[in-house]
C-alpha positions as CSV (number, residue, x, y, z in Angstrom):
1,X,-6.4,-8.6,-12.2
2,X,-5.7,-11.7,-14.1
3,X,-2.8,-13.2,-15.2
4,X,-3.8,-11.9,-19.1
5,X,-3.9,-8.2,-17.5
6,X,-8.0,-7.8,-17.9
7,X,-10.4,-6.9,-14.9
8,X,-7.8,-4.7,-13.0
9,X,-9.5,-4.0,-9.5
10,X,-8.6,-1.3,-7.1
11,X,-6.9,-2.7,-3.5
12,X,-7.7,0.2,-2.0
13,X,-10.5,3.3,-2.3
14,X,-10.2,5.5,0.3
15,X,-11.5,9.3,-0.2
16,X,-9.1,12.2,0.5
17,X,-6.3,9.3,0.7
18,X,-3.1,8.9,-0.6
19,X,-2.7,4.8,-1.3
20,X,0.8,4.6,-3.9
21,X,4.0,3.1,-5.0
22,X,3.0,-0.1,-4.5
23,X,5.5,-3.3,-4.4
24,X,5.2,-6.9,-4.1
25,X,6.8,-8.8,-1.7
26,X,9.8,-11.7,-2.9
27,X,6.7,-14.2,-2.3
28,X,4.1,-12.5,-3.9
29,X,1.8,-12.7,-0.2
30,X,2.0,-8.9,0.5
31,X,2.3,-5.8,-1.0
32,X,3.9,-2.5,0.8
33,X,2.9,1.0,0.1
34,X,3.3,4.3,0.8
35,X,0.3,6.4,2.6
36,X,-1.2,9.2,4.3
37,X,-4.6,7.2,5.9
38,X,-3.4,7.5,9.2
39,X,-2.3,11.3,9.4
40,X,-2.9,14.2,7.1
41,X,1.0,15.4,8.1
42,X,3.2,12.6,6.8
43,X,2.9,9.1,4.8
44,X,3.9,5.7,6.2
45,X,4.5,2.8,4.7
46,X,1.9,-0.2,4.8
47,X,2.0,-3.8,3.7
48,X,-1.4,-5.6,2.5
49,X,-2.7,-9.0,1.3
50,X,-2.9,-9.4,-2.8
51,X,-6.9,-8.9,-2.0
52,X,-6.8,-5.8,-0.1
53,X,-6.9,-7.6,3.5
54,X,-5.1,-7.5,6.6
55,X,-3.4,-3.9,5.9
56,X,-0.8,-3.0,8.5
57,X,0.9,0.0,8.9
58,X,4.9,-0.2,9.5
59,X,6.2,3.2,10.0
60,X,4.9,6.2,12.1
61,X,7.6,8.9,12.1
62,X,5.6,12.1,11.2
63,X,7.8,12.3,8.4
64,X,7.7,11.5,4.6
65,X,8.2,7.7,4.4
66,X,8.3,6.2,1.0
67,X,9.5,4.2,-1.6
68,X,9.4,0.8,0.0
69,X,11.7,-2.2,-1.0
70,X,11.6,-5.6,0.3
């Protein structure tokens, strides 16, 4: 979106996927999440670029990982 808060945009659209509690990094180049894209039995946490890009998942433990903080 822009700075004003107009033309919000989605970072990720994934069907049947849960993509949430999103935070941004200290230096505002990644954002972690929490989700379930991976597995259908547990949720991971993720880190992105601001546009979307280069998502890389951080956790794998089968279990419910969430609530990420930098």
């Amino acid at each position: 979106m822009r700075p004003d808060g107009s033309a919000p945009r989605p970072l990720t659209v994934h069907p049947r996927v849960i993509d949430n509690i999103p935070v941004w990094s200290p230096d505002g180049r990644r954002i972690a999440f929490v989700s379930n894209r991976d597995w259908a039995e547990g949720l991971a946490l993720y880190t992105m670029n601001p546009d979307g890009s280069n998502v890389t998942r951080l956790t794998d433990n089968r279990v419910f990982d969430g609530h990420p903080s930098w």
